[in-house]
C-alpha positions as CSV (number, residue, x, y, z in Angstrom):
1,X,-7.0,-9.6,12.6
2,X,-5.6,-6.1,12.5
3,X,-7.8,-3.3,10.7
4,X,-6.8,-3.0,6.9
5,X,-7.4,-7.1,6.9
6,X,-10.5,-6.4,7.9
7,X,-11.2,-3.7,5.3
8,X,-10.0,-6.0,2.9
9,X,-11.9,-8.6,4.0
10,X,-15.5,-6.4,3.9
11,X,-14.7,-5.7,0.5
12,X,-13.8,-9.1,-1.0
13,X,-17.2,-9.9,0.1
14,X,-19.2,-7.0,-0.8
15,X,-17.6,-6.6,-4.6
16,X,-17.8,-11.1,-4.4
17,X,-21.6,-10.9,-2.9
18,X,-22.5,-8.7,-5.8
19,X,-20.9,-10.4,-8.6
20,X,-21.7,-13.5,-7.7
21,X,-23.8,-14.3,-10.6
22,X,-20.9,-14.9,-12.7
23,X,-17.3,-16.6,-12.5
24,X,-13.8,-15.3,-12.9
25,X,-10.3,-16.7,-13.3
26,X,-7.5,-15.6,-10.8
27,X,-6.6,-13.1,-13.4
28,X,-9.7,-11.4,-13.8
29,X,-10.0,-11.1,-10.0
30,X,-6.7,-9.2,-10.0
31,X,-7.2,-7.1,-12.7
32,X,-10.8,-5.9,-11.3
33,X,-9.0,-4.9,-7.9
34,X,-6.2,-3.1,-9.4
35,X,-8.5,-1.0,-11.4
36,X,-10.2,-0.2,-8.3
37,X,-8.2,0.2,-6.1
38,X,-5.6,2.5,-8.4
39,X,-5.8,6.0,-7.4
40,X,-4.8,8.7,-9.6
41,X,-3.0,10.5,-6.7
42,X,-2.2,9.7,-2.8
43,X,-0.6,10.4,0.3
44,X,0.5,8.0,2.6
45,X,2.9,7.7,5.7
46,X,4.9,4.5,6.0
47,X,7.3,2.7,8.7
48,X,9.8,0.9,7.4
49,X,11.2,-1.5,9.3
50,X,14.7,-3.1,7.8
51,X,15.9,-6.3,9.6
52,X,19.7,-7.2,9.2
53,X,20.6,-11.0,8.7
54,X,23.1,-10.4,11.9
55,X,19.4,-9.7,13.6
56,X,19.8,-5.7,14.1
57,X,17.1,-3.6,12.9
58,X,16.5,-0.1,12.1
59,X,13.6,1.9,10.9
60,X,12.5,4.7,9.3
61,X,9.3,6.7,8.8
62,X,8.3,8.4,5.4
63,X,5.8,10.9,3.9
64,X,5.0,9.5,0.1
65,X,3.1,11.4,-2.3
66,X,2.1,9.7,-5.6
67,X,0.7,11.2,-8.7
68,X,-0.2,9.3,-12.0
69,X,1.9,10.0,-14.6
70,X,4.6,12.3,-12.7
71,X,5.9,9.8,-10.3
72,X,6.4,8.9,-6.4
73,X,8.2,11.6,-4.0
74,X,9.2,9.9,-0.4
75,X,10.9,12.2,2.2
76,X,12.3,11.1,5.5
77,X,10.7,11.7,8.8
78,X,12.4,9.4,11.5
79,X,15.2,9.0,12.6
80,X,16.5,12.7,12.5
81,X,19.7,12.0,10.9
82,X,17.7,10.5,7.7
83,X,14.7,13.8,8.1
84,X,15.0,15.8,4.6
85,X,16.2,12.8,2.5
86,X,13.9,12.7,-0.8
87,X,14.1,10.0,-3.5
């Protein structure tokens, strides 16, 4: 179990434990977590790893900023010839 499933997993049960008391559809469920977890602004670094059919990979690392209601910047890291690429 690596560390985010574990985070995950200490949460379910702590928000669950609490609420136990009452009952919710599937829907419900997933509608409480993403009002949780929905950040009005963030900062992340991300690996992407992209896997070709013909079994050769590549991958790329990314700084992403996020900001409600303006949008999602992502600049290139890794590899150098992709470093400075925004979308």
């Amino acid at each position: 179990m690596n560390k985010n499933n574990v985070i995950a997993f200490l949460f379910m049960c702590g928000y669950f434990g609490t609420l136990s008391a009452q009952t919710f559809d599937g829907n419900k469920i997933v509608s409480e977590m993403d009002r949780r977890l929905n950040f009005p602004e963030c900062r992340m670094v991300i690996r992407i790893i992209d896997s070709k059919a013909s079994g050769t990979t590549r991958e790329m690392k990314a700084d992403v900023e996020y900001l409600e209601n303006v949008g999602t910047r992502l600049e290139f890291t890794e590899p150098a010839r992709d470093k400075g690429k925004k979308s």
